[in-house]
N, CA, C and O atoms as a CHARMM CRD file, in Angstrom:
* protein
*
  264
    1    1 UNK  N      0.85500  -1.15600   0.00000 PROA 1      0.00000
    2    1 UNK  CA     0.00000   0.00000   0.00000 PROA 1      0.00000
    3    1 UNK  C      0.91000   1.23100   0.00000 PROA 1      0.00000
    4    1 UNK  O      1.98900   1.22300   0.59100 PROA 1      0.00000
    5    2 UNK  N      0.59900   1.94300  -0.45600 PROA 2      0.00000
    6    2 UNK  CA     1.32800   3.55600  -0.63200 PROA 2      0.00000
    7    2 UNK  C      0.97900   4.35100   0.36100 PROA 2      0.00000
    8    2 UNK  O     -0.17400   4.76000   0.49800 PROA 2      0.00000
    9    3 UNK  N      2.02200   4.66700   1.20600 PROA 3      0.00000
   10    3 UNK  CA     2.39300   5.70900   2.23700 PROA 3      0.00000
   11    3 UNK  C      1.34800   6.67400   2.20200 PROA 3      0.00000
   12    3 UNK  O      0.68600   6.77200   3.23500 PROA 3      0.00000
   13    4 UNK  N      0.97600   7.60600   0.98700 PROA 4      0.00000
   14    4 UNK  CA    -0.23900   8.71400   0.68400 PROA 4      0.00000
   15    4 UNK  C     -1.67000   7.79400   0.91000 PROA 4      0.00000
   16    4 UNK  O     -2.66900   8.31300   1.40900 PROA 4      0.00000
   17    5 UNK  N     -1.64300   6.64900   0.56600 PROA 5      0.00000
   18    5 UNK  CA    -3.10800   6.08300   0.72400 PROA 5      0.00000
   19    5 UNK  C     -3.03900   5.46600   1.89800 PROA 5      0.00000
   20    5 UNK  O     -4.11300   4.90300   2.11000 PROA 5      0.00000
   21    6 UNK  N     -2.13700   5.27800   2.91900 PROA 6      0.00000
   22    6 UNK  CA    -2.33000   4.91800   4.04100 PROA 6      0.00000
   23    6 UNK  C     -2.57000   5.91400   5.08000 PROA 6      0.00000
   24    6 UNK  O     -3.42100   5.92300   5.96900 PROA 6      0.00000
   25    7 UNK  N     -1.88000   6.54400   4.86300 PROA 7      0.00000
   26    7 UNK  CA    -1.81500   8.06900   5.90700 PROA 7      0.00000
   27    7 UNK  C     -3.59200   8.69300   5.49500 PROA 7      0.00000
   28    7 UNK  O     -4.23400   9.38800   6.28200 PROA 7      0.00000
   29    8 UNK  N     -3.99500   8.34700   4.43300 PROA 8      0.00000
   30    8 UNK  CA    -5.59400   9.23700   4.05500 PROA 8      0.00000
   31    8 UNK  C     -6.45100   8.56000   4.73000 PROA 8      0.00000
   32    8 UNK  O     -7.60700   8.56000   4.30700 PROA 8      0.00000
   33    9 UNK  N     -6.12900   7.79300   5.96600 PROA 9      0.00000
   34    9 UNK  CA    -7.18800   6.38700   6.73400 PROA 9      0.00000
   35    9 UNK  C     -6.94800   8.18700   7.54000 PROA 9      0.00000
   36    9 UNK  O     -6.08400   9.03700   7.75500 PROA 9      0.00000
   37   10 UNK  N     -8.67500   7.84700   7.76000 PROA 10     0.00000
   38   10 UNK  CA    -9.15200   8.64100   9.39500 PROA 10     0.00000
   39   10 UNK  C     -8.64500   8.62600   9.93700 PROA 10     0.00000
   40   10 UNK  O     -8.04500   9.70000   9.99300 PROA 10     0.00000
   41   11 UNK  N     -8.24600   7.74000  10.83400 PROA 11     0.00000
   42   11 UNK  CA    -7.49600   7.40400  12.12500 PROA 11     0.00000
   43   11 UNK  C     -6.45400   8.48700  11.95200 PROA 11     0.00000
   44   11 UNK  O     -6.15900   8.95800  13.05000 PROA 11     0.00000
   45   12 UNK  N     -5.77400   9.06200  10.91500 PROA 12     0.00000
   46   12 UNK  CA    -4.01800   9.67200  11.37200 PROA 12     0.00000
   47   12 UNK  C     -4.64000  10.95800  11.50600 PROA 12     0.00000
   48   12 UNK  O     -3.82300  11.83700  11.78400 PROA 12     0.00000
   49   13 UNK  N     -6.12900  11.44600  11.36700 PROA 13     0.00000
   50   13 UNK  CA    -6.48800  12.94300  11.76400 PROA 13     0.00000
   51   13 UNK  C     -7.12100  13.02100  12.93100 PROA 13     0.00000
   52   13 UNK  O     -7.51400  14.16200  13.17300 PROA 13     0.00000
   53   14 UNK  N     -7.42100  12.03500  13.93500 PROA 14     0.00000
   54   14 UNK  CA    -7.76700  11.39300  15.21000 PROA 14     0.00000
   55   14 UNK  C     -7.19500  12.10400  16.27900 PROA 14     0.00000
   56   14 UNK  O     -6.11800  11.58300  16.56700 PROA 14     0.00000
   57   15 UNK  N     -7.49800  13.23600  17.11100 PROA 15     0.00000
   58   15 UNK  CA    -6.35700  13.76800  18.18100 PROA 15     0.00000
   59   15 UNK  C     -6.49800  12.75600  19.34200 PROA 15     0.00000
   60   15 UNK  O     -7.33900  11.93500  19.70700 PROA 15     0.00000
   61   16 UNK  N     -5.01700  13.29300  19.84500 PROA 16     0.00000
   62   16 UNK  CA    -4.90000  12.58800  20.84700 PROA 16     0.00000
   63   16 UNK  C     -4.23900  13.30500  22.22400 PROA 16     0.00000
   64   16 UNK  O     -3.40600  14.19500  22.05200 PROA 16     0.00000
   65   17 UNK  N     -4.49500  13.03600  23.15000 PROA 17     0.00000
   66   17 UNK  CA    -4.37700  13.92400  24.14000 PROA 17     0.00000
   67   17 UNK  C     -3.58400  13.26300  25.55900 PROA 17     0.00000
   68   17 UNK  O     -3.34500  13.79800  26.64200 PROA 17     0.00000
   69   18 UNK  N     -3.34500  12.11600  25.14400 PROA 18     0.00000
   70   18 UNK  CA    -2.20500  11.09700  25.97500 PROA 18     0.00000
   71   18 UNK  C     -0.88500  11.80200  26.22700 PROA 18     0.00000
   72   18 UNK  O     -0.20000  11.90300  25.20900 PROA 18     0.00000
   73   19 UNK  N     -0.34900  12.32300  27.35000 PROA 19     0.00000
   74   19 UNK  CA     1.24600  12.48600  27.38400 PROA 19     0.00000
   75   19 UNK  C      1.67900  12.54000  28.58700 PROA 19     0.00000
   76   19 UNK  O      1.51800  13.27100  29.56400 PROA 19     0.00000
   77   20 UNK  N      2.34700  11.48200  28.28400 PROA 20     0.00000
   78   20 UNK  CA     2.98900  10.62600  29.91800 PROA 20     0.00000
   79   20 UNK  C      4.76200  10.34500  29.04300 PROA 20     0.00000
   80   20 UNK  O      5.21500  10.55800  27.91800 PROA 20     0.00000
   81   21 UNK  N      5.29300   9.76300  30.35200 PROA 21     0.00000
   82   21 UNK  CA     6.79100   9.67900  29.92700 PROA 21     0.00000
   83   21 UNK  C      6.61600   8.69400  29.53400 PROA 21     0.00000
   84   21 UNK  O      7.46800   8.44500  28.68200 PROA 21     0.00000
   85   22 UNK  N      5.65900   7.58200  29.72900 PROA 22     0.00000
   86   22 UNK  CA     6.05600   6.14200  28.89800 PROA 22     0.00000
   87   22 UNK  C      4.79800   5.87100  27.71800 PROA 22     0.00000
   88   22 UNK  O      3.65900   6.33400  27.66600 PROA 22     0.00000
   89   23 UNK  N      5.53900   4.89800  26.79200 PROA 23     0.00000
   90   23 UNK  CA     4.74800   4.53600  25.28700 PROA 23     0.00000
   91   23 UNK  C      3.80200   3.89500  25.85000 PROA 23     0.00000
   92   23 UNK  O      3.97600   3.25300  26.88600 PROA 23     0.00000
   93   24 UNK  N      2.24800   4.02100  25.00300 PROA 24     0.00000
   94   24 UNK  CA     1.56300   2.69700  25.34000 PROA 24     0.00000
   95   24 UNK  C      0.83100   2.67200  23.88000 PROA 24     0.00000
   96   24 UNK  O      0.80500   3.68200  23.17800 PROA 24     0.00000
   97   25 UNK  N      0.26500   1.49400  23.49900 PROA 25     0.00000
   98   25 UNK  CA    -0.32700   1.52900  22.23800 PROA 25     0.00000
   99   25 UNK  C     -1.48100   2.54800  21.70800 PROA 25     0.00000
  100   25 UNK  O     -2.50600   2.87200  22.30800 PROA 25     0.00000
  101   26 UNK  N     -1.14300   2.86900  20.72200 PROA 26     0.00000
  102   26 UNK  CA    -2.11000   3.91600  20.23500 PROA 26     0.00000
  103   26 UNK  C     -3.85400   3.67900  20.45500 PROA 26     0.00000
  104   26 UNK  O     -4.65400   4.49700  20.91000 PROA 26     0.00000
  105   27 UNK  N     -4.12200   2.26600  19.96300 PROA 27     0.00000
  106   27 UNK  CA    -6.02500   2.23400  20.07100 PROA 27     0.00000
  107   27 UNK  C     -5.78000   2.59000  22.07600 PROA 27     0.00000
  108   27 UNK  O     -6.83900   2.45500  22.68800 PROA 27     0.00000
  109   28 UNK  N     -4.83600   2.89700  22.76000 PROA 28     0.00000
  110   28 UNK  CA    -5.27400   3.29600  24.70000 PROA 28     0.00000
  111   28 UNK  C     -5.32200   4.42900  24.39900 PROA 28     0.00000
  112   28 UNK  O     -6.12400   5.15900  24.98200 PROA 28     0.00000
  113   29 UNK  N     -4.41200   4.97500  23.31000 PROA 29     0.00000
  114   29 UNK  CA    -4.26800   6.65600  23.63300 PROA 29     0.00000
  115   29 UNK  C     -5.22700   7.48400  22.91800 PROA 29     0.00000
  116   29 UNK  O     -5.16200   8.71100  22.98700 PROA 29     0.00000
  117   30 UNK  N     -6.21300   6.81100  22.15700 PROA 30     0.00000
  118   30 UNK  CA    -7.44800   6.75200  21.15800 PROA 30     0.00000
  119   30 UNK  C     -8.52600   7.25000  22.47000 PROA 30     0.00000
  120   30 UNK  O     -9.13200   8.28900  22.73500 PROA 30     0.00000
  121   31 UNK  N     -8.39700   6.00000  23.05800 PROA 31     0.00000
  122   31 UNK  CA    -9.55500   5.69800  23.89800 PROA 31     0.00000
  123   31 UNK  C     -9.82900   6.90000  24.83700 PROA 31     0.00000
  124   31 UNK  O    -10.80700   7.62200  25.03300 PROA 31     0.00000
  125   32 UNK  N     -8.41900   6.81600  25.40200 PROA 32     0.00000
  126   32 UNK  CA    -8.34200   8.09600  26.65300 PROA 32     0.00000
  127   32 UNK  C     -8.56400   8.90500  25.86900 PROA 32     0.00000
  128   32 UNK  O     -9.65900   9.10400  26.39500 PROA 32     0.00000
  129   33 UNK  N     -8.55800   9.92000  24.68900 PROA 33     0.00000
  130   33 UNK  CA    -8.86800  10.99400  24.22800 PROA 33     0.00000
  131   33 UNK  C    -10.34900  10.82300  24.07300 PROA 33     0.00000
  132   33 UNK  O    -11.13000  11.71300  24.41000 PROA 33     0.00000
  133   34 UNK  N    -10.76700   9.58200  23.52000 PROA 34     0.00000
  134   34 UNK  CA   -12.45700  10.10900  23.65900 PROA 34     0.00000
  135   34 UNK  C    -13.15400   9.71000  24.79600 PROA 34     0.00000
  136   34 UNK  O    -14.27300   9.19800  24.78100 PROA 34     0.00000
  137   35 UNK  N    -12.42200   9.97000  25.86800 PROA 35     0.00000
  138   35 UNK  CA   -13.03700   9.70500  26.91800 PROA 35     0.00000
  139   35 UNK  C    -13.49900   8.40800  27.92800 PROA 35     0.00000
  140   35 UNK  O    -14.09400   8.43800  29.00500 PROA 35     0.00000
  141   36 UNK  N    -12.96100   7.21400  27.10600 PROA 36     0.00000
  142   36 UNK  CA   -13.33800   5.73100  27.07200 PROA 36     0.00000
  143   36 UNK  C    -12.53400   5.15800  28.46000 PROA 36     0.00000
  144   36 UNK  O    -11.67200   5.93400  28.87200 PROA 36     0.00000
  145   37 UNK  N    -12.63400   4.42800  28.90800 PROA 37     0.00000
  146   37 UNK  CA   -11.39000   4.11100  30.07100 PROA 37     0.00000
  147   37 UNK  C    -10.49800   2.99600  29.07300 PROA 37     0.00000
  148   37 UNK  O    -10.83200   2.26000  28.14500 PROA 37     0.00000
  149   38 UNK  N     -9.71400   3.16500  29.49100 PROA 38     0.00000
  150   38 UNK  CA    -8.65300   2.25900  29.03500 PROA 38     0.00000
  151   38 UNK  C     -8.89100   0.87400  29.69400 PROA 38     0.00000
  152   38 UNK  O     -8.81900   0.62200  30.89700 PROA 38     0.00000
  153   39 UNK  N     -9.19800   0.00100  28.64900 PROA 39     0.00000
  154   39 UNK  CA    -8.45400  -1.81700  29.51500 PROA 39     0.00000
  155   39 UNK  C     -7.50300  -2.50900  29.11600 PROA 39     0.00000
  156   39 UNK  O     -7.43800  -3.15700  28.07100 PROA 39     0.00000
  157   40 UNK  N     -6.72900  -2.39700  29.93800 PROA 40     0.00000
  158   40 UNK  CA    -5.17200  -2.66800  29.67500 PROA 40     0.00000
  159   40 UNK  C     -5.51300  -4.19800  29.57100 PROA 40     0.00000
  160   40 UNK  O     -6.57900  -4.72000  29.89700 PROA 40     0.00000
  161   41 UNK  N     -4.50900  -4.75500  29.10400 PROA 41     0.00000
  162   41 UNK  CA    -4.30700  -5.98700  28.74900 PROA 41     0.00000
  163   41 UNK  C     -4.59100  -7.10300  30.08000 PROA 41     0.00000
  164   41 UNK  O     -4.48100  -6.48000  31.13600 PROA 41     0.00000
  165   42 UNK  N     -4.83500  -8.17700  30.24800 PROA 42     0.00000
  166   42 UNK  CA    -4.94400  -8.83900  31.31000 PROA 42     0.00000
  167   42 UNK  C     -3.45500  -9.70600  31.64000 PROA 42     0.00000
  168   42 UNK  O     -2.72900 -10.15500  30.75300 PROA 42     0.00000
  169   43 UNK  N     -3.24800  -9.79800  32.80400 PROA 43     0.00000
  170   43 UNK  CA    -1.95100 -10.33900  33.27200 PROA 43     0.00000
  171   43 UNK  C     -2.14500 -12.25500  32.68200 PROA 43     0.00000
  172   43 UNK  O     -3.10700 -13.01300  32.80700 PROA 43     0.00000
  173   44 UNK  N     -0.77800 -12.47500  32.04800 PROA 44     0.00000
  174   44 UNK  CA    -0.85200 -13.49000  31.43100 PROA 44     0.00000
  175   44 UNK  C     -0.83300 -14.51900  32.61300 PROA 44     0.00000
  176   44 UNK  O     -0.43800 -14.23800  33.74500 PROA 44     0.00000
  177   45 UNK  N     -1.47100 -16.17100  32.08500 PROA 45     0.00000
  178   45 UNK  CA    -1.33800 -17.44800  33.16100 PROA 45     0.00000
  179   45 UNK  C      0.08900 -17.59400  33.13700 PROA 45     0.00000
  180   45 UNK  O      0.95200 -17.12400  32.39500 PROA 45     0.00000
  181   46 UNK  N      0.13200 -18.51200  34.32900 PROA 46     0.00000
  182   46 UNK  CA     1.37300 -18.82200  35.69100 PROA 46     0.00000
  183   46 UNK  C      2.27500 -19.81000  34.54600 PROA 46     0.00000
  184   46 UNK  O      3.49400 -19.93400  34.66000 PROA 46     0.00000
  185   47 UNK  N      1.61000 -20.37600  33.61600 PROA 47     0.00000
  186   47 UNK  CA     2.49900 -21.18200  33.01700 PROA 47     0.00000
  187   47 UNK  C      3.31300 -20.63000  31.83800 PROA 47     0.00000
  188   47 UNK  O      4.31800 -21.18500  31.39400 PROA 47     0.00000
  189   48 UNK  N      2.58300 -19.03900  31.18600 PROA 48     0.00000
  190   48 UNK  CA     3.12100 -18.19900  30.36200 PROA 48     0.00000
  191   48 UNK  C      4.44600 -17.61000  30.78600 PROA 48     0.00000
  192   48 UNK  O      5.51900 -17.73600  30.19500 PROA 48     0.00000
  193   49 UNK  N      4.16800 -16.84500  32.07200 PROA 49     0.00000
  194   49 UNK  CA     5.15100 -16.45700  32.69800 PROA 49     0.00000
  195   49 UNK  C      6.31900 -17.63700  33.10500 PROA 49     0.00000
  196   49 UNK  O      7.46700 -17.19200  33.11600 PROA 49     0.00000
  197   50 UNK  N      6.19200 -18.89600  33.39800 PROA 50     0.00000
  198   50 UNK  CA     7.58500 -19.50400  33.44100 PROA 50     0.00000
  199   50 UNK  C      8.25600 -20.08800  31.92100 PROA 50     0.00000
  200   50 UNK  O      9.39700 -20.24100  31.48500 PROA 50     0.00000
  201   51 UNK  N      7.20400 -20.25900  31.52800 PROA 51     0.00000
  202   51 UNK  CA     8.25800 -20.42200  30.29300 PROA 51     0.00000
  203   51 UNK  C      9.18300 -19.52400  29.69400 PROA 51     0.00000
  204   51 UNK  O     10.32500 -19.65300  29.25200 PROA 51     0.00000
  205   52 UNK  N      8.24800 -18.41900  29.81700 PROA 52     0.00000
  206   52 UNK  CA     9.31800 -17.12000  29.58000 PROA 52     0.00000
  207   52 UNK  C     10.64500 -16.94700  30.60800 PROA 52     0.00000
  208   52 UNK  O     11.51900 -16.09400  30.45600 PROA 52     0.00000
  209   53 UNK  N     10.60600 -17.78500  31.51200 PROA 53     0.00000
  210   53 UNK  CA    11.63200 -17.24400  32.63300 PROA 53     0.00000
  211   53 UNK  C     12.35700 -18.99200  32.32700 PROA 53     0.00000
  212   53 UNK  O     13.37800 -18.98400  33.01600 PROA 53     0.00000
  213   54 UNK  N     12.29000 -19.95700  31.84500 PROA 54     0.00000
  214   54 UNK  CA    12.86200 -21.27100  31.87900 PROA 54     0.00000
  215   54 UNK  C     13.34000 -21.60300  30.56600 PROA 54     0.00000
  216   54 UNK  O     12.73200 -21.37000  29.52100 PROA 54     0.00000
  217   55 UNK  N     14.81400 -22.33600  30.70700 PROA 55     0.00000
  218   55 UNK  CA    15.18900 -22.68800  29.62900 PROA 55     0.00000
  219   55 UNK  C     14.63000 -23.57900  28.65000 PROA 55     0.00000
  220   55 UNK  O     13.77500 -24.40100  28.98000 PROA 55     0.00000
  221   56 UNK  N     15.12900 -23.46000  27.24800 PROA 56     0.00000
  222   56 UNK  CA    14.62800 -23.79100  26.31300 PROA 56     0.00000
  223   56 UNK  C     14.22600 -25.23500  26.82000 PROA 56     0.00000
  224   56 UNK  O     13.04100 -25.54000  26.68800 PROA 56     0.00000
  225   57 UNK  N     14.96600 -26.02300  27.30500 PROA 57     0.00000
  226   57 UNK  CA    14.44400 -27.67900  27.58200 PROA 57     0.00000
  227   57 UNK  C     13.46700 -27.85400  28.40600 PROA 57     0.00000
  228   57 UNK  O     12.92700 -28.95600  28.49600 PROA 57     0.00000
  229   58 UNK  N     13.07700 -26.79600  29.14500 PROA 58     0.00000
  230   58 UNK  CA    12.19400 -27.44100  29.98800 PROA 58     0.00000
  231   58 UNK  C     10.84600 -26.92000  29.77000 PROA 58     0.00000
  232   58 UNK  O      9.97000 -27.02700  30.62800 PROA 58     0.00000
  233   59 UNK  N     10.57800 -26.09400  28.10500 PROA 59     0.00000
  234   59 UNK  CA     9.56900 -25.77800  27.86600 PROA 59     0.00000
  235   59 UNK  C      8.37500 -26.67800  27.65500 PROA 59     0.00000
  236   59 UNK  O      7.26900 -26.27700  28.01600 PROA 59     0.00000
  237   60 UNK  N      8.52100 -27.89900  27.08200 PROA 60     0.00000
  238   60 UNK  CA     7.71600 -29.09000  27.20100 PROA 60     0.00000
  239   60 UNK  C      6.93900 -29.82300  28.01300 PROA 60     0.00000
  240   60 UNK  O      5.92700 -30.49000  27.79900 PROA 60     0.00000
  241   61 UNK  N      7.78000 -29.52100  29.30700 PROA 61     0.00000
  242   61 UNK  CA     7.27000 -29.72100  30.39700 PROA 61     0.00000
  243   61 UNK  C      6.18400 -28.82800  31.17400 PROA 61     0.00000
  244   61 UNK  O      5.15600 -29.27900  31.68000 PROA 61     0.00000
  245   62 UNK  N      6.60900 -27.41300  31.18200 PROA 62     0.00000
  246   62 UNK  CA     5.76100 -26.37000  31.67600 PROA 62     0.00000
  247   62 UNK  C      4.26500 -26.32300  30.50000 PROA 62     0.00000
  248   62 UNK  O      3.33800 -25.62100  30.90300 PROA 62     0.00000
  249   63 UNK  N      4.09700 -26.91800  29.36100 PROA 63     0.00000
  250   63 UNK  CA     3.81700 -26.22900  28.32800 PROA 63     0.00000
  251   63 UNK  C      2.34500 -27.81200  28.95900 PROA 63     0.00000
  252   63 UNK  O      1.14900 -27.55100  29.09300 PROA 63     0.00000
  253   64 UNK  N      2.66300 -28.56100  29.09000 PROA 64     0.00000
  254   64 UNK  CA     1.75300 -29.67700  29.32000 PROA 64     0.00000
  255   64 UNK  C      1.42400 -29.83900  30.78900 PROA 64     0.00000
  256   64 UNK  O      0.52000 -30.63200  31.05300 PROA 64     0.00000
  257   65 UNK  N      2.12700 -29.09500  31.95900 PROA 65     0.00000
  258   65 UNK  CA     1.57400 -28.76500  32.98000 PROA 65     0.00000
  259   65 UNK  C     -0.40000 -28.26500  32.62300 PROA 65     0.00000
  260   65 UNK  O     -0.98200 -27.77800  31.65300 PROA 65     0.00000
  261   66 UNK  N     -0.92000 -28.81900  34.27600 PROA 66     0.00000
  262   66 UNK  CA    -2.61700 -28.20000  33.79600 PROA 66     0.00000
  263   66 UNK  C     -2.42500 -26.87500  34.32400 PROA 66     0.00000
  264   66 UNK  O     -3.32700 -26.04100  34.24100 PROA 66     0.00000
């Protein structure tokens, strides 16, 4: 798609009124400008979080945990 026909989507004339020191995704900073509450993402399950923290071998194991 071409840069000129992407930028002509609504959305890039959309204000926004978000400004904090840290990034967060644009459809939150959408929301908070029209007034919407933000719902942040939900905290991932117990078995997401260790795999991310456990080595590659023992992903098999955590991954078939209930």
């Amino acid at each position: 798609m071409p840069l000129e026909e992407a930028l002509a989507d609504p959305i890039y004339g959309h204000a926004y009124t978000y400004v904090r020191a840290n990034g967060i995704s644009w459809l939150h900073r959408w929301m908070q400008t029209d007034g919407r509450v933000i719902r942040w993402e939900p905290e991932p399950p117990a078995w997401i979080v260790a795999a991310n923290k456990a080595p590659a071998s023992e992903l098999a194991v955590i991954a078939s945990a209930p």
